[in-house]
VEXMI-113033 format. One record per residue (C-alpha): residue number from 1; x, y, z. Coordinates in Angstrom, 2 decimals. Layout:
// residues N
n, xx, yy, zz
NUM, X, Y, Z
...
END
This chain:
// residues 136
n, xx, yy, zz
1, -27.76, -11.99, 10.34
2, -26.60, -8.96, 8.51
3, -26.89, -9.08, 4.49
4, -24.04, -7.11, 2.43
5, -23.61, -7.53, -1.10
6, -20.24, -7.97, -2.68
7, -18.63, -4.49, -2.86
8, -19.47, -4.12, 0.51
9, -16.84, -6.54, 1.93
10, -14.69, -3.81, 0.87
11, -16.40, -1.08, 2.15
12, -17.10, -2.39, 5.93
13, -12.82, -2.90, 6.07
14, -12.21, 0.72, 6.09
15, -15.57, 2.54, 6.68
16, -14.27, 5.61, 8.61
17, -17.30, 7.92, 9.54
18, -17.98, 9.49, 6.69
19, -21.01, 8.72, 5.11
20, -24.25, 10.48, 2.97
21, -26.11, 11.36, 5.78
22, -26.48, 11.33, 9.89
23, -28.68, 8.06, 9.73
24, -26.64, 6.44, 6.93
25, -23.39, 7.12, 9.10
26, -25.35, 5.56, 12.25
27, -26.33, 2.61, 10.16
28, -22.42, 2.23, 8.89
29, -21.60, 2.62, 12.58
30, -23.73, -0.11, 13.59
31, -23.32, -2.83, 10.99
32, -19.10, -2.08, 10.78
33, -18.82, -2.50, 14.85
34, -21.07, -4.99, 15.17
35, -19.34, -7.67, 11.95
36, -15.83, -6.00, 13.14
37, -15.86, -6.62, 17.10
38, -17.42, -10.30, 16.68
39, -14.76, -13.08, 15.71
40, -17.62, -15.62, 14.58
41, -20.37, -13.38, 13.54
42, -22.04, -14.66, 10.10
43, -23.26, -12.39, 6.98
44, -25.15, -13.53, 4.02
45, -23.89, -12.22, 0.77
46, -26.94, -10.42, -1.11
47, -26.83, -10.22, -5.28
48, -29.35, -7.00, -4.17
49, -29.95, -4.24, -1.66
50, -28.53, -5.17, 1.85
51, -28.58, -3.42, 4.99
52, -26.10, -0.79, 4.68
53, -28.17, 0.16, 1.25
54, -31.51, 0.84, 3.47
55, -30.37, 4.46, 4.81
56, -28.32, 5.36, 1.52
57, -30.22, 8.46, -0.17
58, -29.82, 6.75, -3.59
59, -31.77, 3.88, -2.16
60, -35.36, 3.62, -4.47
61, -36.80, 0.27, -2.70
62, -35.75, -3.06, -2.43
63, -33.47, -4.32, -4.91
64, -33.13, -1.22, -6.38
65, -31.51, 2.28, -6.33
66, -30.86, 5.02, -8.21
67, -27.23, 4.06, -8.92
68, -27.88, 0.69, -9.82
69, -26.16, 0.26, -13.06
70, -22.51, 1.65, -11.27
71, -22.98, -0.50, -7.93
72, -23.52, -3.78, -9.84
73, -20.50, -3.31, -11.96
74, -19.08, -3.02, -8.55
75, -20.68, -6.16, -7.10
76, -19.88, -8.25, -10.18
77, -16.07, -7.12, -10.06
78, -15.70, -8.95, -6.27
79, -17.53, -11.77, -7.60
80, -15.42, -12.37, -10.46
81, -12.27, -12.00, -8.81
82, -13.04, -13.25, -5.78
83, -15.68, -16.55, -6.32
84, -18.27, -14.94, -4.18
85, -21.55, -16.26, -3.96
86, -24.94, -15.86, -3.02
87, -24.61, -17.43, 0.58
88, -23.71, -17.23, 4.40
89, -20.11, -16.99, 5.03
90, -18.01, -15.85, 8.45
91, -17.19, -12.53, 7.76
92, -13.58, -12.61, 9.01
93, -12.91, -15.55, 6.63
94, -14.39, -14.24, 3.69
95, -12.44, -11.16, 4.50
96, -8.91, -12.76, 5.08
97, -9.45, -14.58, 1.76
98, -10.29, -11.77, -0.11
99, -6.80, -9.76, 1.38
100, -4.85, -12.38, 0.58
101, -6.12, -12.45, -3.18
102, -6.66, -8.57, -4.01
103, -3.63, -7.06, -6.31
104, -3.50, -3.37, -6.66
105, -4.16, -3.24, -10.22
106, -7.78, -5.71, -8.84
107, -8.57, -2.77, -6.69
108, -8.71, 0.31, -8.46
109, -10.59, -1.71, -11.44
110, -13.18, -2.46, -8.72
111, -13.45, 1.19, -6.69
112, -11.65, 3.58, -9.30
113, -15.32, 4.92, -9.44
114, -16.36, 5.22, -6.27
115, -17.49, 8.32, -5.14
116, -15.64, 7.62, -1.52
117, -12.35, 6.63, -3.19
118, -10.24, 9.97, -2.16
119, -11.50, 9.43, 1.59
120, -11.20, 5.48, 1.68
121, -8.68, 4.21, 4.16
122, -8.27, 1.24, 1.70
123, -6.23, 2.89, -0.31
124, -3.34, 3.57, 2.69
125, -3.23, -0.62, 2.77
126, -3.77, -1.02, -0.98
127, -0.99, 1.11, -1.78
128, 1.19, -0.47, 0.75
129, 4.81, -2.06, 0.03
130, 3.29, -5.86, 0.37
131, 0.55, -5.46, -2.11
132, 2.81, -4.09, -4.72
133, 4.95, -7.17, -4.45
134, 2.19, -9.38, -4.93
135, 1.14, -7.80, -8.42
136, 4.74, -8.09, -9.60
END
């Protein structure tokens, strides 16, 4: 089963190859294809370091890294607006729900920071026509 904590439902939805390093970018390759190409694949949702955070440099051991403070503002954001928990859910679901729920305004308080922000893809769908209906 592969663990991601909260942020990183958004993340893994438009990962595009870019990452810190070569063996981060293979990780992200491996963990995005693998929860993208299987309709009924499981994750667990992690309140701590998950398995994309193993191969990121600002990774300092389990449960921790070096931008800690930044990436659980982050986490707490999707839990807030989103009701996510500490559990196994189907990735797809959890996904949909989340799409169906996020407002513009919803995402740019949650990845406004982010150092990946100018390259995310998220911001193409985020910015789109039907999201800015929904926030009216």
């Amino acid at each position: 089963m592969i663990n991601l904590r909260p942020h990183h439902l958004l993340c893994t939805q438009f990962y595009r190859g870019n990452g810190y390093s070569n063996d981060f970018v293979k990780n992200m390759d491996y963990v995005t294809s693998t929860i993208r190409s299987n309709e009924d694949i499981e994750i667990k949702v992690v309140y701590s370091t998950d398995d994309l955070c193993t191969k990121c440099p600002s990774f300092v051991a389990e449960n921790h890294c070096s931008t800690n403070e930044k990436v659980k503002e982050m986490d707490s954001k999707i839990v807030k607006y989103f009701n996510i928990q500490d559990k196994t859910y189907n990735y797809k679901k959890i996904i949909s729900d989340i799409n169906k729920q996020i407002t513009y305004d919803m995402y740019l308080d949650i990845c406004d920071h982010c150092q990946w922000f100018d390259m995310c893809a998220s911001k193409e769908l985020y910015n789109s026509q039907n999201l800015k209906k929904r926030e009216n």
